[in-house]
DRENKENU-538470 format. One record per residue (C-alpha): residue in one letter; chain; x, y, z. Coordinates in Angstrom, 1 decimal. Layout:
N
<residuo=A | cadena=A | u=X | v=Y | w=Z>
...
//
This chain:
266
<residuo=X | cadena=A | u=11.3 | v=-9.4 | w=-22.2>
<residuo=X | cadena=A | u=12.5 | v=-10.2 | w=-18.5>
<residuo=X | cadena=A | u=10.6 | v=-12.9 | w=-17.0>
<residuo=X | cadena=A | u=9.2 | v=-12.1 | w=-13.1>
<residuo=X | cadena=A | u=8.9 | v=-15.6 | w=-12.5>
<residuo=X | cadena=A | u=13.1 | v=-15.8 | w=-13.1>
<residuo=X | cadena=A | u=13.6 | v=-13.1 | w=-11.1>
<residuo=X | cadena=A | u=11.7 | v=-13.8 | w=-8.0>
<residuo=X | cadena=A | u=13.9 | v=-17.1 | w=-8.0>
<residuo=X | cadena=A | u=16.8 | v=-14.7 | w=-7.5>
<residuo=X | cadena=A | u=15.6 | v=-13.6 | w=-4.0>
<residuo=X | cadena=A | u=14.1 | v=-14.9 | w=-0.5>
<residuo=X | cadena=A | u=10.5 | v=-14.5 | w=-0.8>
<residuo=X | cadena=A | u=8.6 | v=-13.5 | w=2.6>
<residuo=X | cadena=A | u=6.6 | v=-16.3 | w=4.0>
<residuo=X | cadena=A | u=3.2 | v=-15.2 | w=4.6>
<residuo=X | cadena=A | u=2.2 | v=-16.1 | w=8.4>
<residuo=X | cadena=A | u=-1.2 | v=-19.1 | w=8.4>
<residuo=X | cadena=A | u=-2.8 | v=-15.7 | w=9.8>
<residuo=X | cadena=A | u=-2.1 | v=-13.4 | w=7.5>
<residuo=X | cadena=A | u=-3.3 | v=-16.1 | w=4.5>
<residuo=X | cadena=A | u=-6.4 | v=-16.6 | w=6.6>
<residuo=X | cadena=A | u=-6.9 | v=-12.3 | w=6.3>
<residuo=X | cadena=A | u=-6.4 | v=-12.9 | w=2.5>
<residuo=X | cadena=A | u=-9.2 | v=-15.0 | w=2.0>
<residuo=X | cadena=A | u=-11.3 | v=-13.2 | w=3.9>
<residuo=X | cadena=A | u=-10.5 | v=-10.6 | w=1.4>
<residuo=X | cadena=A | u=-12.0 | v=-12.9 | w=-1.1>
<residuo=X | cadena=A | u=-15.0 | v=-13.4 | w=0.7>
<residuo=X | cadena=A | u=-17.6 | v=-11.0 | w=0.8>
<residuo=X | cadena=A | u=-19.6 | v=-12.8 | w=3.1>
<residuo=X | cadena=A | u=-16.8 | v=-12.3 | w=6.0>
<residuo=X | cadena=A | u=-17.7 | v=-11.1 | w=9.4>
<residuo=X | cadena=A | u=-15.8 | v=-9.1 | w=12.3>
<residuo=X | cadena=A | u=-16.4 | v=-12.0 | w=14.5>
<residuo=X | cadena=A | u=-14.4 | v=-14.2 | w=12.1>
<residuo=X | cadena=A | u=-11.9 | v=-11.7 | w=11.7>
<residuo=X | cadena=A | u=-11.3 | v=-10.9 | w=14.9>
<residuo=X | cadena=A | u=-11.6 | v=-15.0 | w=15.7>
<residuo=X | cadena=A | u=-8.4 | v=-15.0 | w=13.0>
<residuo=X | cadena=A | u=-6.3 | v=-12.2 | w=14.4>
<residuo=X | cadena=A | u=-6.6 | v=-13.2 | w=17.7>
<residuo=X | cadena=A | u=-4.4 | v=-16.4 | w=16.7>
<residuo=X | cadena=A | u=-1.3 | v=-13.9 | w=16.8>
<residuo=X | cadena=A | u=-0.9 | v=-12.2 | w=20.6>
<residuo=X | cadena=A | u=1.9 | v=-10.0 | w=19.1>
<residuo=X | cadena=A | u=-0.4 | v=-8.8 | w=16.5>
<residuo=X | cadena=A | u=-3.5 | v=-8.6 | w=18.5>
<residuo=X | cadena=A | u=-1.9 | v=-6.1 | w=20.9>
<residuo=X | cadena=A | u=-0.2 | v=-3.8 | w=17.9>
<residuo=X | cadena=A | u=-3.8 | v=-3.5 | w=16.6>
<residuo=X | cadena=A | u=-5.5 | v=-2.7 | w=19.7>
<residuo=X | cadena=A | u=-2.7 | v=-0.2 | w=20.2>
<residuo=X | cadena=A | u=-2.7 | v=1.3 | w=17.9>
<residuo=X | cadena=A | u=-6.6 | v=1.2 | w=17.7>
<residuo=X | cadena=A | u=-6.0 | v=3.7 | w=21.1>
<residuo=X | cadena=A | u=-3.7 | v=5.5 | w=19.5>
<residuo=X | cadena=A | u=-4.3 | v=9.4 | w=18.8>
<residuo=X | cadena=A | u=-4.7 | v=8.4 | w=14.7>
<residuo=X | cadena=A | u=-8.2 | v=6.9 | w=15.4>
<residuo=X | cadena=A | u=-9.2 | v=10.1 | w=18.0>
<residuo=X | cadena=A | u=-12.0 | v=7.0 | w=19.1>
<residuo=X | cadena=A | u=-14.5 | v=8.3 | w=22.3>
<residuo=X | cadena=A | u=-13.6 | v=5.2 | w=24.7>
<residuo=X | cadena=A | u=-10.5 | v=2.9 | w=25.0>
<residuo=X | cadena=A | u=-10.6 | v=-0.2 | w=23.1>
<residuo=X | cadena=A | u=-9.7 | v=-3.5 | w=25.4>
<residuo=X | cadena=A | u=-10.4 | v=-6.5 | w=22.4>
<residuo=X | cadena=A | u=-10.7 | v=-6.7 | w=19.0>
<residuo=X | cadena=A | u=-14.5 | v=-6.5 | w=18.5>
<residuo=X | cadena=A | u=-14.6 | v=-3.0 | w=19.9>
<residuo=X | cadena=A | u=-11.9 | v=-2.4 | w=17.7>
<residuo=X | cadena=A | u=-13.9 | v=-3.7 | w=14.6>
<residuo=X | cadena=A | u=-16.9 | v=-2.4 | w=15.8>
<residuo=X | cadena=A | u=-15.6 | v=1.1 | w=16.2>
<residuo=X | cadena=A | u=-13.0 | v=1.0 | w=13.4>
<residuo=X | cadena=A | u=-14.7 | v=-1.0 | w=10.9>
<residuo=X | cadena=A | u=-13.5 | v=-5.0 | w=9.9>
<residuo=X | cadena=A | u=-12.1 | v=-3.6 | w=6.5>
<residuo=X | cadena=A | u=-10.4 | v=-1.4 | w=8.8>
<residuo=X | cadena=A | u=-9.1 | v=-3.5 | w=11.1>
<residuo=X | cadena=A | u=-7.9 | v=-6.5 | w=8.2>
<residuo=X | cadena=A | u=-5.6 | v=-3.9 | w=6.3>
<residuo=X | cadena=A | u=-4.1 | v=-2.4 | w=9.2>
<residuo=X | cadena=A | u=-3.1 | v=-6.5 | w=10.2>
<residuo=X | cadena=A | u=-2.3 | v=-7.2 | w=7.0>
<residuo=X | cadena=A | u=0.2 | v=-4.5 | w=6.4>
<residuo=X | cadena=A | u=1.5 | v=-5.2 | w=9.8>
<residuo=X | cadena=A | u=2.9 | v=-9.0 | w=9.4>
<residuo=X | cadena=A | u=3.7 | v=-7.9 | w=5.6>
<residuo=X | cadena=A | u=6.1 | v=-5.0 | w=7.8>
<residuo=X | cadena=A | u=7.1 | v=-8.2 | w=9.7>
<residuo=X | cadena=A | u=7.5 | v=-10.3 | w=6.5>
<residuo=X | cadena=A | u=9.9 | v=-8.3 | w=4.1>
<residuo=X | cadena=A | u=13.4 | v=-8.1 | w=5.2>
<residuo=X | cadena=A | u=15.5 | v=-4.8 | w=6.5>
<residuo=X | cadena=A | u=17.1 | v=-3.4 | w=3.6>
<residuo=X | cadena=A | u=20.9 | v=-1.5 | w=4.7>
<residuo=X | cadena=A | u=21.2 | v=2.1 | w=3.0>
<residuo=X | cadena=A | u=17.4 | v=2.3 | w=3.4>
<residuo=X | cadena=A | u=15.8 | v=3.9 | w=6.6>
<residuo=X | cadena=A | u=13.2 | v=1.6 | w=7.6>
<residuo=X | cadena=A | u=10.7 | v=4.7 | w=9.4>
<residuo=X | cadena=A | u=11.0 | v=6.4 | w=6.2>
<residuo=X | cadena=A | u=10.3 | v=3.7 | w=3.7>
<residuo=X | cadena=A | u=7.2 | v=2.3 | w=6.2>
<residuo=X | cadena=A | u=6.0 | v=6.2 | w=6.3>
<residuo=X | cadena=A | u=6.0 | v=7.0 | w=2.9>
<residuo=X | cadena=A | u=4.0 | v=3.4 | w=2.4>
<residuo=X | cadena=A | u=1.7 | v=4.3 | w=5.3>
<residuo=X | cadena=A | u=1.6 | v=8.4 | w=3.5>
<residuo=X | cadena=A | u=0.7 | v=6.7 | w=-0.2>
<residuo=X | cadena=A | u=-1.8 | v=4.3 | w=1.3>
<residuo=X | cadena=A | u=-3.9 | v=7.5 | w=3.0>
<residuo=X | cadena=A | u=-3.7 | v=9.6 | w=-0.1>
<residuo=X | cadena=A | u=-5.4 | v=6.1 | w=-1.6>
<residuo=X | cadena=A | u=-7.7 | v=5.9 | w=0.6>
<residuo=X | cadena=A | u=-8.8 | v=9.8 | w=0.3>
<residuo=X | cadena=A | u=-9.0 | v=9.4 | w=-3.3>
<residuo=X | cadena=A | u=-11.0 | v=6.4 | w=-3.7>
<residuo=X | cadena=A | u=-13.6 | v=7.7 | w=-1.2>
<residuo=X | cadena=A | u=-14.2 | v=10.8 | w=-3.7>
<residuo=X | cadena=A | u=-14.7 | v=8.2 | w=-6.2>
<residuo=X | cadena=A | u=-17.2 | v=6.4 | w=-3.9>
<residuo=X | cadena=A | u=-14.5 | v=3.3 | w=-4.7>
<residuo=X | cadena=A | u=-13.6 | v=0.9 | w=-1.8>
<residuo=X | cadena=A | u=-11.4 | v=2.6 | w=0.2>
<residuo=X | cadena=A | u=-10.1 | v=-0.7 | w=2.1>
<residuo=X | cadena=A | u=-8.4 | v=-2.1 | w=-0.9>
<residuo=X | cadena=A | u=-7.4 | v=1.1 | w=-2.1>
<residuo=X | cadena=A | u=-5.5 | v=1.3 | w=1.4>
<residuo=X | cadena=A | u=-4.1 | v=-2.2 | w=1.5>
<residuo=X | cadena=A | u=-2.9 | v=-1.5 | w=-2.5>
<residuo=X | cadena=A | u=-1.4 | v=1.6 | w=-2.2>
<residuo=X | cadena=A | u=0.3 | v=0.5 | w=1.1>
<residuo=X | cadena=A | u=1.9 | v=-2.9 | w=-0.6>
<residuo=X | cadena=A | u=3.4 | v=-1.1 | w=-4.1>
<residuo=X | cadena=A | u=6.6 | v=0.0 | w=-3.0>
<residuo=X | cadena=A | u=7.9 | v=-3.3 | w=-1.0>
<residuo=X | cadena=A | u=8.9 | v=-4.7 | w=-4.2>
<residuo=X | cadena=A | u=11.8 | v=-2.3 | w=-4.0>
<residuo=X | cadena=A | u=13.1 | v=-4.6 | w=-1.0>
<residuo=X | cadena=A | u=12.7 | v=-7.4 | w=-3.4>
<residuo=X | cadena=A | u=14.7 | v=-5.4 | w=-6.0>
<residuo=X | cadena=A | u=17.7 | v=-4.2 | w=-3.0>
<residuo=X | cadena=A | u=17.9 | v=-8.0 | w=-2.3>
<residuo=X | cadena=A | u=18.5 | v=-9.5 | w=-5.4>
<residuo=X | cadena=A | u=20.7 | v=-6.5 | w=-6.8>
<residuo=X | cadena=A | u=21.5 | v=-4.7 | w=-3.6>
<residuo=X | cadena=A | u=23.9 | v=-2.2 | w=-6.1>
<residuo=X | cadena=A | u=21.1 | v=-1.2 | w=-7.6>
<residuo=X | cadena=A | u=19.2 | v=0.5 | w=-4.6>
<residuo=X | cadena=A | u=21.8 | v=3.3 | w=-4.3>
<residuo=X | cadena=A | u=21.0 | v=4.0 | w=-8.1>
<residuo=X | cadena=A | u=17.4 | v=3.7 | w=-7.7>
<residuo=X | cadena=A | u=17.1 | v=5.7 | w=-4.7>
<residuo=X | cadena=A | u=19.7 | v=8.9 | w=-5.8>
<residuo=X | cadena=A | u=19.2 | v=11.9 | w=-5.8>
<residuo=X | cadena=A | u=17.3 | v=14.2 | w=-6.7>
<residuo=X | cadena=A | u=14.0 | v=11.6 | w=-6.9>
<residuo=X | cadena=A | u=11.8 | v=13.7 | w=-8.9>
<residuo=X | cadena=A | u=8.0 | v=12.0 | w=-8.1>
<residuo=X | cadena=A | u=7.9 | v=8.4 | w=-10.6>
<residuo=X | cadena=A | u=11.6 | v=8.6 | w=-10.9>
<residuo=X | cadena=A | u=12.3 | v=5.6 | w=-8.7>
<residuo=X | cadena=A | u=9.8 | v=3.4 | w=-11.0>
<residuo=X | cadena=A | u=11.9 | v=4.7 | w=-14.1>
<residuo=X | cadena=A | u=15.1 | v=3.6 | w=-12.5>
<residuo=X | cadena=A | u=13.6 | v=0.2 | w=-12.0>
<residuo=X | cadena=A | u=12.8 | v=-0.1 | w=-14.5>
<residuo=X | cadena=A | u=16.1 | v=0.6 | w=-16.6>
<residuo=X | cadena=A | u=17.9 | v=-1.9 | w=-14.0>
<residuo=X | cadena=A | u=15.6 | v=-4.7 | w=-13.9>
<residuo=X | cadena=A | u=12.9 | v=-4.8 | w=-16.3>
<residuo=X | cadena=A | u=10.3 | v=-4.4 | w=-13.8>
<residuo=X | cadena=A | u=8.5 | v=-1.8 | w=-11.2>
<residuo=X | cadena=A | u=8.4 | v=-2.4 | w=-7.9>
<residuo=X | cadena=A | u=4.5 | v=-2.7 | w=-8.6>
<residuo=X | cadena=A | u=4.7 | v=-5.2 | w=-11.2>
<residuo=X | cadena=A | u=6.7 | v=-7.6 | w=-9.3>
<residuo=X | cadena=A | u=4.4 | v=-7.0 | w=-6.3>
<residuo=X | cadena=A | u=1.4 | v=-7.6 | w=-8.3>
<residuo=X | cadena=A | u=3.2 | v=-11.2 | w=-9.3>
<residuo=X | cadena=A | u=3.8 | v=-11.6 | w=-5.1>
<residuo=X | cadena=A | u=0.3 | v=-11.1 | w=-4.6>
<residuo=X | cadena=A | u=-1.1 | v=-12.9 | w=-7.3>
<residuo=X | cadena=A | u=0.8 | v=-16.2 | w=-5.4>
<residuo=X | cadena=A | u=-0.3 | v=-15.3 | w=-2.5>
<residuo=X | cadena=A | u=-4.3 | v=-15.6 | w=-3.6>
<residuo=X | cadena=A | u=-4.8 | v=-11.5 | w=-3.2>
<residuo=X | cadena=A | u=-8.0 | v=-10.6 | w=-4.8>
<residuo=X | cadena=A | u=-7.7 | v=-10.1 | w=-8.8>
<residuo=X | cadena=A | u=-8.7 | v=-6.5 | w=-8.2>
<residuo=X | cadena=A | u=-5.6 | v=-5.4 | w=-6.4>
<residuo=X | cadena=A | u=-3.2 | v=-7.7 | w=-8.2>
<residuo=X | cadena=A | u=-3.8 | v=-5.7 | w=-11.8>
<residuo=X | cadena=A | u=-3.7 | v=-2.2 | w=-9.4>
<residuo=X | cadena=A | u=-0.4 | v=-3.2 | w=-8.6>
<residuo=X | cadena=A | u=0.3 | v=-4.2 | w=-12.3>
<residuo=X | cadena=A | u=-0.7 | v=-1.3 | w=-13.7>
<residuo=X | cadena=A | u=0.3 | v=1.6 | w=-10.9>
<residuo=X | cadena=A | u=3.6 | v=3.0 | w=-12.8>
<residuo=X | cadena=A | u=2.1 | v=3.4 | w=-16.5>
<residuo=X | cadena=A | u=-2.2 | v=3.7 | w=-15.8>
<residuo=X | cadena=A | u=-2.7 | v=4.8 | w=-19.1>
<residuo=X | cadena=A | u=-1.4 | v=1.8 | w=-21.3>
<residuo=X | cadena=A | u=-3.4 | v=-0.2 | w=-18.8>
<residuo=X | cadena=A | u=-6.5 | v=-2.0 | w=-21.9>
<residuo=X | cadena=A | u=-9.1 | v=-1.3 | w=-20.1>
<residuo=X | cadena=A | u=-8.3 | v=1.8 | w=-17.9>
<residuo=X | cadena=A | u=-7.2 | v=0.3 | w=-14.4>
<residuo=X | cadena=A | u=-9.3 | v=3.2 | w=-12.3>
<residuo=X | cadena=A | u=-7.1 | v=1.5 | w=-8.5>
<residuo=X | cadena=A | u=-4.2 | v=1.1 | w=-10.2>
<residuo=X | cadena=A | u=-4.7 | v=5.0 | w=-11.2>
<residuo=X | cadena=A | u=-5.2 | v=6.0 | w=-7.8>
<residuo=X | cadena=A | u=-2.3 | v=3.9 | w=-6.7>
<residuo=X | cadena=A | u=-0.2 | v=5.8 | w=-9.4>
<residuo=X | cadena=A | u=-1.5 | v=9.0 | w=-7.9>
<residuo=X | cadena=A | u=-1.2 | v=8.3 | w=-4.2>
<residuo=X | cadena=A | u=2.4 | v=7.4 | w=-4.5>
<residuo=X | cadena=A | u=3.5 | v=9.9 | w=-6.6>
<residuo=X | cadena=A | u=1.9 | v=12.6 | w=-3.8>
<residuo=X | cadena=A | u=3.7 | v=10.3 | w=-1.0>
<residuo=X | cadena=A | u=7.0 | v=10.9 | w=-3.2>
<residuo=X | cadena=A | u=6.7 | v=14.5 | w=-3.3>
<residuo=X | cadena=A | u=9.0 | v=17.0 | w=-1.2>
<residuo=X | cadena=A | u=6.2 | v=19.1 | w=0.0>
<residuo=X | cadena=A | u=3.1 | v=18.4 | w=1.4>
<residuo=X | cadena=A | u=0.5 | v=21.6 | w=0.5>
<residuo=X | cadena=A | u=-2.0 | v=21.7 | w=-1.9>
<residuo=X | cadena=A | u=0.1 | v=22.9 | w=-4.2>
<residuo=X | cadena=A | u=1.5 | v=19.2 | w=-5.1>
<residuo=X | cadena=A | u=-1.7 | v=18.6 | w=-6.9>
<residuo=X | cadena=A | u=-0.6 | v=21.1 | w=-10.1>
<residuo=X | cadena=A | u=2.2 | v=18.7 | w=-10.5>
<residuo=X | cadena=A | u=0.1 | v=15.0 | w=-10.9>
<residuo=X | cadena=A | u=-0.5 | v=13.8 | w=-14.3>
<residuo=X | cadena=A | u=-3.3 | v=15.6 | w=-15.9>
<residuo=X | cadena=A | u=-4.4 | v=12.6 | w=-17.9>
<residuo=X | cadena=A | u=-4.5 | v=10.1 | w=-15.2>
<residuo=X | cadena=A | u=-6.5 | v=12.8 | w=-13.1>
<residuo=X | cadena=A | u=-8.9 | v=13.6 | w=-16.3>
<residuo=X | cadena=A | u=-9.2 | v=9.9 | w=-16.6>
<residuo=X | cadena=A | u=-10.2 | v=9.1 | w=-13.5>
<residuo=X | cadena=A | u=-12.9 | v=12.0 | w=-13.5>
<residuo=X | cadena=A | u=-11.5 | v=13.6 | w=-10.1>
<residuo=X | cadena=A | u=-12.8 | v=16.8 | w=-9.0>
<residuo=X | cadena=A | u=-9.1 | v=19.3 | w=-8.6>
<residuo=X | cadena=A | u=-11.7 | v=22.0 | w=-6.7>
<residuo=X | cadena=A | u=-12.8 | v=19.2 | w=-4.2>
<residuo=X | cadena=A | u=-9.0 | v=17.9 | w=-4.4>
<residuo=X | cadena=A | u=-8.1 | v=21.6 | w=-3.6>
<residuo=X | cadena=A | u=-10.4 | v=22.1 | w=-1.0>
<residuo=X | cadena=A | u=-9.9 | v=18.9 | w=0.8>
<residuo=X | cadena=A | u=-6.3 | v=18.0 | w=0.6>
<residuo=X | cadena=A | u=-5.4 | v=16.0 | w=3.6>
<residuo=X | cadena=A | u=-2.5 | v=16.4 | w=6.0>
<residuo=X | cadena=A | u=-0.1 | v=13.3 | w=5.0>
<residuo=X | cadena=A | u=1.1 | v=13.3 | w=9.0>
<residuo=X | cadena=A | u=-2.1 | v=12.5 | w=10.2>
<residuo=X | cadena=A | u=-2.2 | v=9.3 | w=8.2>
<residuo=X | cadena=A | u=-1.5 | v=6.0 | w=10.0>
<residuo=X | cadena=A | u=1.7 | v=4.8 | w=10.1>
<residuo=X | cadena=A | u=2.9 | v=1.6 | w=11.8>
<residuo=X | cadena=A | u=5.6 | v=1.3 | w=13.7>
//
């Protein structure tokens, strides 16, 4: 079986910025506070002013202007706030692939992460980590184009029928793109929660126990990946990890969000 640890020695891993390791432990604690969270991001300028733009941006639809980072917390919520950051410097962090369109590959991550977050507030499940989970799965495909940059043509041809790309990965390298995340994360001190989501968000259901985040993750990419964007998408998801998960397909129905009025960071 191929070793992670081998092939992560293959490649130039991002270096995570002192702020950005600072966010991370504050995703540890459970005692953190916006103050401290804002105290941390304000270290960054560039950062600080991406967040409070886009913290004014039409995605929020907030009543006022935000002008610092506690009315952003304070109106947006810390969790809020901390993911959006995070996924930021990670943007910042992983390197520009060529024969991959960086808006496209950033929109489908910021797409997968709001279907995440949709689902796991059905489930009454954090929806932060669900977010910041969902939003991290597919960089390990830039880790993938950098060591073997062949293989990206193969594992991005088409057609891409919805899971396909973690198939291909899988038949080139041994590993998903999740799985080799999930071993990023675990060095970079992520909580243990999100690590095994990542682990288990191409095959749920040999997951021992049942991974319920890594399910959703499964779920929320696989709706990023597919061509259209209607209700109709939900007839084609996995019946067992939907069963499995206990999700409601009338509410699903019902409530099926618009994937273009999800976040997405430029």
């Amino acid at each position: 079986m191929p070793d992670i640890a081998v092939f992560l020695q293959t490649v130039k891993l991002p270096v995570m910025s002192e702020v950005a390791q600072a966010l991370i432990r504050t995703l540890n604690d459970e005692d953190a506070t916006g103050p401290q969270v804002a105290a941390i991001i304000g270290k960054d300028a560039a950062l600080t002013v991406k967040l409070l733009r886009l913290a004014n941006s039409a995605s929020f639809g907030l009543s006022r202007n935000v002008s610092t980072l506690d009315d952003a917390i304070s109106l947006v919520g810390m969790a809020r706030v901390r993911t959006l950051g995070l996924a930021a410097m990670m943007g910042d962090a992983f390197p520009v692939i060529d024969g991959l369109s960086r808006a496209e590959f950033w929109r489908g991550c910021m797409v997968s992460a709001g279907y995440a977050q949709w689902l796991s507030g059905h489930l009454g499940m954090d929806g932060g980590r669900a977010w910041l989970a969902s939003m991290m799965v597919r960089l390990g495909e830039l880790l993938i184009a950098q060591a073997e940059p062949g293989h990206l043509s193969a594992i991005e041809r088409l057609p891409l029928p919805p899971g396909g790309r973690w198939e291909r990965e899988l038949q080139l390298t041994g590993f998903s793109e999740g799985q080799i995340m999930a071993e990023l994360a675990r060095r970079w001190n992520f909580p243990a929660d999100i690590v095994r989501a990542l682990d288990t968000s191409s095959d749920p259901m040999v997951a021992k126990p049942f991974n319920r985040l890594g399910a959703i993750v499964h779920l929320s990419v696989l709706l990023a990946d597919m061509p259209s964007a209607g209700p109709e998408t939900l007839e084609e998801l996995p019946e067992d990890v939907v069963h499995a998960l206990q999700l409601n397909p009338e509410w699903m129905q019902g409530k099926f969000p618009d994937p273009d009025a999800f976040v997405q960071i430029e």
